[in-house]
N, CA, C and O atoms as a GROMACS GRO file, in nm:
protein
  264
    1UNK      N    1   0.220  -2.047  -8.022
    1UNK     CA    2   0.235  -1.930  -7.938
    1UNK      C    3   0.255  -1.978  -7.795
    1UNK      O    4   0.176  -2.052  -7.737
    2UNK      N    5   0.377  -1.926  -7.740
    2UNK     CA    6   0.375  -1.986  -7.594
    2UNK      C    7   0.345  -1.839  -7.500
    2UNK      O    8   0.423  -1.746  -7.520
    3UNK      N    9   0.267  -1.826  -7.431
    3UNK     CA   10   0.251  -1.763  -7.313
    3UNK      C   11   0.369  -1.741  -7.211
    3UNK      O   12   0.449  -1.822  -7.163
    4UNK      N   13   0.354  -1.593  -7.191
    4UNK     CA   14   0.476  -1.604  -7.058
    4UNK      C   15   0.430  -1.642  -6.940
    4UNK      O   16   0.520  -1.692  -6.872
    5UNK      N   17   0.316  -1.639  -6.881
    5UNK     CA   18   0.258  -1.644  -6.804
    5UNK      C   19   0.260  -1.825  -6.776
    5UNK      O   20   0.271  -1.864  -6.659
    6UNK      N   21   0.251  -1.903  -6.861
    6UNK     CA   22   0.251  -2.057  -6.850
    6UNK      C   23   0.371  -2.104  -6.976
    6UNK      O   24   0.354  -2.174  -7.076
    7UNK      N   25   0.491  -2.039  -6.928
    7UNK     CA   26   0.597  -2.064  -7.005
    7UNK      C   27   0.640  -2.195  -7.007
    7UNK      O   28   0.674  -2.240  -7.116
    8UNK      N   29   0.648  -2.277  -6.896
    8UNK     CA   30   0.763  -2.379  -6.907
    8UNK      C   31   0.622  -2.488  -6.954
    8UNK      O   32   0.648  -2.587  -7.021
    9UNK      N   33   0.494  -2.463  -6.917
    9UNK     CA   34   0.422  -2.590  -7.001
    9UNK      C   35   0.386  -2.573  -7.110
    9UNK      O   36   0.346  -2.667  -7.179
   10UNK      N   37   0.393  -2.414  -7.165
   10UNK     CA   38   0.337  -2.452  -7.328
   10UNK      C   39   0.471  -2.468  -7.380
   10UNK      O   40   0.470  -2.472  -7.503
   11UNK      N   41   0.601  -2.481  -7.322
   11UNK     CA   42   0.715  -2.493  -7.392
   11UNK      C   43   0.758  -2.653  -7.384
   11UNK      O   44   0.849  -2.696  -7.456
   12UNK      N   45   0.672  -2.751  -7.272
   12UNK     CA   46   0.661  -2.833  -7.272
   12UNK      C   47   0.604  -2.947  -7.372
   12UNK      O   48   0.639  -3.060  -7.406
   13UNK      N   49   0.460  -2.830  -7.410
   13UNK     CA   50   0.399  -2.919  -7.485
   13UNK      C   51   0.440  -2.926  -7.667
   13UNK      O   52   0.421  -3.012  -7.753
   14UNK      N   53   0.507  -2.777  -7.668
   14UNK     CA   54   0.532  -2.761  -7.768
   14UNK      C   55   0.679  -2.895  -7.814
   14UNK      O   56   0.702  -2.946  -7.923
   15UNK      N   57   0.722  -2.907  -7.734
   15UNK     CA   58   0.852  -3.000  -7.711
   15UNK      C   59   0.764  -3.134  -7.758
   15UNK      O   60   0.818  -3.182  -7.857
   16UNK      N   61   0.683  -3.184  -7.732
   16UNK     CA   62   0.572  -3.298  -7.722
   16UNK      C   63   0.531  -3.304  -7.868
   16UNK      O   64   0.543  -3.396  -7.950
   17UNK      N   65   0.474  -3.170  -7.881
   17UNK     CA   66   0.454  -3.201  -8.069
   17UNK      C   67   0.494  -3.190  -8.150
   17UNK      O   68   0.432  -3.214  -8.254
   18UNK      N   69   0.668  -3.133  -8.149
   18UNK     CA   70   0.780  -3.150  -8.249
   18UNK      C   71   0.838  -3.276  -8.206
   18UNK      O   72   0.893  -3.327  -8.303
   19UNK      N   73   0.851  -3.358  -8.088
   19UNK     CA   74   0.887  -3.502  -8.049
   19UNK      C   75   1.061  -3.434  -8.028
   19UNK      O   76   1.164  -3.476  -8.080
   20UNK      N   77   1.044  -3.340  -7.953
   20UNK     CA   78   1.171  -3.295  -7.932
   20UNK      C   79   1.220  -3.306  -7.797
   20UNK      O   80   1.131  -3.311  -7.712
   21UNK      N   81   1.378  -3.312  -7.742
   21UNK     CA   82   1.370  -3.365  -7.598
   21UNK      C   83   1.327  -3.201  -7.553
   21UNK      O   84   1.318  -3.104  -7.628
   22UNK      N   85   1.303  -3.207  -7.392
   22UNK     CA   86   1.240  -3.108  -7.300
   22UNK      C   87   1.352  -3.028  -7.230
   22UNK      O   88   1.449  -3.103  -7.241
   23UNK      N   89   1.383  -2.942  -7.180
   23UNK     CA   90   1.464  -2.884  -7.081
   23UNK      C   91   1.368  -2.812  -6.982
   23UNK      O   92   1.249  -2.801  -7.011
   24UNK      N   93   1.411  -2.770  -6.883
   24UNK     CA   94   1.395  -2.709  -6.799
   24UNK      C   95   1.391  -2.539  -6.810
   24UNK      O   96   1.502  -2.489  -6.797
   25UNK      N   97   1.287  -2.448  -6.831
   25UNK     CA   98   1.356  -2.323  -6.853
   25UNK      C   99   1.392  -2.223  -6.742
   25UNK      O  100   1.314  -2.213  -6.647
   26UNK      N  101   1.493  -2.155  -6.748
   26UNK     CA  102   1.581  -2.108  -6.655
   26UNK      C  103   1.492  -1.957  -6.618
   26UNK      O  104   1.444  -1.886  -6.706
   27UNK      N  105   1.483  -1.927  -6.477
   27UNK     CA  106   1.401  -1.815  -6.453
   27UNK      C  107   1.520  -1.704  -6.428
   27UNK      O  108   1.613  -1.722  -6.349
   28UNK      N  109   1.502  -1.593  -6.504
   28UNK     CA  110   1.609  -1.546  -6.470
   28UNK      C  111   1.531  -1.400  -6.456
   28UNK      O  112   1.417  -1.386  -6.499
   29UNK      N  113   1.601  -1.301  -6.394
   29UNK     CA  114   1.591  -1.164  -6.322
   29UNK      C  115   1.429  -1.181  -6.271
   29UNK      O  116   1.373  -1.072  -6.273
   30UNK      N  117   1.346  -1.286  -6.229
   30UNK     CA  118   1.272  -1.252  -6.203
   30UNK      C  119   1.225  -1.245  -6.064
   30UNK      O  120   1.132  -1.289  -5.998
   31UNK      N  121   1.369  -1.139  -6.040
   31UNK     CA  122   1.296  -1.057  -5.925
   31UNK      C  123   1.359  -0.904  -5.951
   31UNK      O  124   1.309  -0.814  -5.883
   32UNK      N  125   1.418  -0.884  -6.004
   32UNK     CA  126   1.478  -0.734  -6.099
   32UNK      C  127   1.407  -0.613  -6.097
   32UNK      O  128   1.453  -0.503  -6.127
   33UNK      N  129   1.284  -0.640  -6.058
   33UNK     CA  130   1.157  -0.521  -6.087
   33UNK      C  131   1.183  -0.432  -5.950
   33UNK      O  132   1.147  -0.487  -5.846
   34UNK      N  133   1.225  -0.336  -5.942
   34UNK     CA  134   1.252  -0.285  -5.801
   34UNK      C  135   1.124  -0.201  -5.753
   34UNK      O  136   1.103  -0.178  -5.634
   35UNK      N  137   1.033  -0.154  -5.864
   35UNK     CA  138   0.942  -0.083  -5.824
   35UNK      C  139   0.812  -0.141  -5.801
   35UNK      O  140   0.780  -0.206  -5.900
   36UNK      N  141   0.700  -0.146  -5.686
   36UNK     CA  142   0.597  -0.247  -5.641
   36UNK      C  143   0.507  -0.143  -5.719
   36UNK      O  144   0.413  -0.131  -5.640
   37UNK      N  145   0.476  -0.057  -5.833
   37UNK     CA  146   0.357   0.009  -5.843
   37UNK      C  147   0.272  -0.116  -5.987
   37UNK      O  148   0.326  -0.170  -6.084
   38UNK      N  149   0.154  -0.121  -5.946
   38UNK     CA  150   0.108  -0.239  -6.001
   38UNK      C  151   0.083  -0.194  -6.163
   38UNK      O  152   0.032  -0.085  -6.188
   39UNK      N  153   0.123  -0.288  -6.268
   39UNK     CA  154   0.173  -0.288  -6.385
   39UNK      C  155   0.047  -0.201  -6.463
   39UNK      O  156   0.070  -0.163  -6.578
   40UNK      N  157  -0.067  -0.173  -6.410
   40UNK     CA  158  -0.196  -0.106  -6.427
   40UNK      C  159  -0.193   0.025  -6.414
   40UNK      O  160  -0.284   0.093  -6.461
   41UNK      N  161  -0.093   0.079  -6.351
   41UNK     CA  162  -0.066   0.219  -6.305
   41UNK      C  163   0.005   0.295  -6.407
   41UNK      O  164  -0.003   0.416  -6.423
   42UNK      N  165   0.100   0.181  -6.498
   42UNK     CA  166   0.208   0.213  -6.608
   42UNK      C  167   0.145   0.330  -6.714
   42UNK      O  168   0.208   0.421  -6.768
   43UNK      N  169  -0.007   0.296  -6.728
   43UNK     CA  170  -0.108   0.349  -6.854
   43UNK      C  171  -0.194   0.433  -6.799
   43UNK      O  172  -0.251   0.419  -6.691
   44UNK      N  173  -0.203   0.542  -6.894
   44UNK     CA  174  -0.319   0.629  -6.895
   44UNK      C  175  -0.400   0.600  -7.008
   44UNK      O  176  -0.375   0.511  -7.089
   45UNK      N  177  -0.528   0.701  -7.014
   45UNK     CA  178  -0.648   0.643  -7.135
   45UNK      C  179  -0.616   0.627  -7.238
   45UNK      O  180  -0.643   0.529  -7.308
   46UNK      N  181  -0.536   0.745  -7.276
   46UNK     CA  182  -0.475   0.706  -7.444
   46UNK      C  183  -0.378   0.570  -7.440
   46UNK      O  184  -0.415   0.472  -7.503
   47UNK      N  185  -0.263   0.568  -7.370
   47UNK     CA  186  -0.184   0.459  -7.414
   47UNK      C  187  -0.279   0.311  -7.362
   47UNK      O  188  -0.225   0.205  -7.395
   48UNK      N  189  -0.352   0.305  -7.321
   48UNK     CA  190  -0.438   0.181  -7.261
   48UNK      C  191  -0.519   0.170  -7.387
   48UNK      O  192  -0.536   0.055  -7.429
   49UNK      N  193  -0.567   0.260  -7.449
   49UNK     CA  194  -0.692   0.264  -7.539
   49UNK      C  195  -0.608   0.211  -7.672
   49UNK      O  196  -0.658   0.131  -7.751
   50UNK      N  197  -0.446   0.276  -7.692
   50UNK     CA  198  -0.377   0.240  -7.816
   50UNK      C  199  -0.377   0.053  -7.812
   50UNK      O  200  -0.415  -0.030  -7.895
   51UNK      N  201  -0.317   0.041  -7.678
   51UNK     CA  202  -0.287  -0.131  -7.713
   51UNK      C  203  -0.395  -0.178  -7.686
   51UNK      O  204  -0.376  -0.295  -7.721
   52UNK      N  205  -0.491  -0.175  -7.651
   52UNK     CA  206  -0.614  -0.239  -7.707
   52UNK      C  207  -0.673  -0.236  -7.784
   52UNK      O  208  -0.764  -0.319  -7.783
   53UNK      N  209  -0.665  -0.160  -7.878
   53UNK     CA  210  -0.679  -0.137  -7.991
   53UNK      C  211  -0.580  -0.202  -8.108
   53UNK      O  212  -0.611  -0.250  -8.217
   54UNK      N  213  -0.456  -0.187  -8.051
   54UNK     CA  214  -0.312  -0.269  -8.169
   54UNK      C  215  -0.323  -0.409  -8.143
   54UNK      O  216  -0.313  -0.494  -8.232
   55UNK      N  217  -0.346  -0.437  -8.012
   55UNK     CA  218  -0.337  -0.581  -8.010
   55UNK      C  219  -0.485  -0.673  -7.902
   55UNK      O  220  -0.479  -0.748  -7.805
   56UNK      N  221  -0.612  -0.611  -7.989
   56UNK     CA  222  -0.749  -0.639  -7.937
   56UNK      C  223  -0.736  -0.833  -7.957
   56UNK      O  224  -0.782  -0.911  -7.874
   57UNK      N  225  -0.660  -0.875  -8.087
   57UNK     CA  226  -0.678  -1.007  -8.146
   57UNK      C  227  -0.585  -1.054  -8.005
   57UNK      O  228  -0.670  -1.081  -7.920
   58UNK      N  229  -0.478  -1.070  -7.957
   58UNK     CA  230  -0.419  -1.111  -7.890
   58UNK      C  231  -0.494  -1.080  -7.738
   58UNK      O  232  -0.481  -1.165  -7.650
   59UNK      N  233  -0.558  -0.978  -7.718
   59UNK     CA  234  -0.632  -0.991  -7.594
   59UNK      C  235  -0.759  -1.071  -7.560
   59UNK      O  236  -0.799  -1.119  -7.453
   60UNK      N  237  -0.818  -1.072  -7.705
   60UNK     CA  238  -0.892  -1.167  -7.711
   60UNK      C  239  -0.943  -1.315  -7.722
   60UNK      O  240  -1.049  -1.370  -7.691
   61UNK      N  241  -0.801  -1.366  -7.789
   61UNK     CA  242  -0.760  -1.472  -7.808
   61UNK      C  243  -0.724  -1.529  -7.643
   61UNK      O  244  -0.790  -1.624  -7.601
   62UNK      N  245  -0.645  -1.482  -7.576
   62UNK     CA  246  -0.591  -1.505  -7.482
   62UNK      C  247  -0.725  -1.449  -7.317
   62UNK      O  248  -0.703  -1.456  -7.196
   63UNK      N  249  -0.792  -1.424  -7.357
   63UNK     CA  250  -0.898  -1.365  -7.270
   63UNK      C  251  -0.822  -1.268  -7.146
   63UNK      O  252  -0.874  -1.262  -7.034
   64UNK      N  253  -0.690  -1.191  -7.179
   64UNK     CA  254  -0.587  -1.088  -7.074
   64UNK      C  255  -0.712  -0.981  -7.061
   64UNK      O  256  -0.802  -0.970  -7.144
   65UNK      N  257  -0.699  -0.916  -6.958
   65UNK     CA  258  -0.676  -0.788  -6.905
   65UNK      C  259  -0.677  -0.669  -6.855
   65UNK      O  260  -0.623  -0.725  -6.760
   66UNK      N  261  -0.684  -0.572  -6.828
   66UNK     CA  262  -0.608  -0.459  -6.802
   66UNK      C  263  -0.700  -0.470  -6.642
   66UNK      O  264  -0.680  -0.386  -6.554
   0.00000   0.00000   0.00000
């Protein structure tokens, strides 16, 4: 599982334990987002309560959020 958040090193390491060569990964539109309202604002109780609920294993695993 690579993280977006630490993309180019778990894509690094993953490169490391298939013994595969490395590239560089390319950042692209990331500045595209035209609107500054913070990604926390997106959800109300129900839709906040659904994906924590659909994906509790992945929040937990990863110690994310909200």
């Amino acid at each position: 599982i690579l993280r977006y958040e630490n993309l180019q090193n778990d894509y690094d390491g993953l490169c490391d334990s298939l013994m595969i060569e490395k590239s560089i990964l390319p950042r692209l539109k990331s500045s595209q987002r035209k609107s500054k309202i913070p990604y926390r604002e997106y959800f109300n109780r129900w839709s906040l309560s659904h994906i924590e609920n659909k994906l509790s294993m992945w929040i937990n695993n990863f110690n994310y959020s909200f």
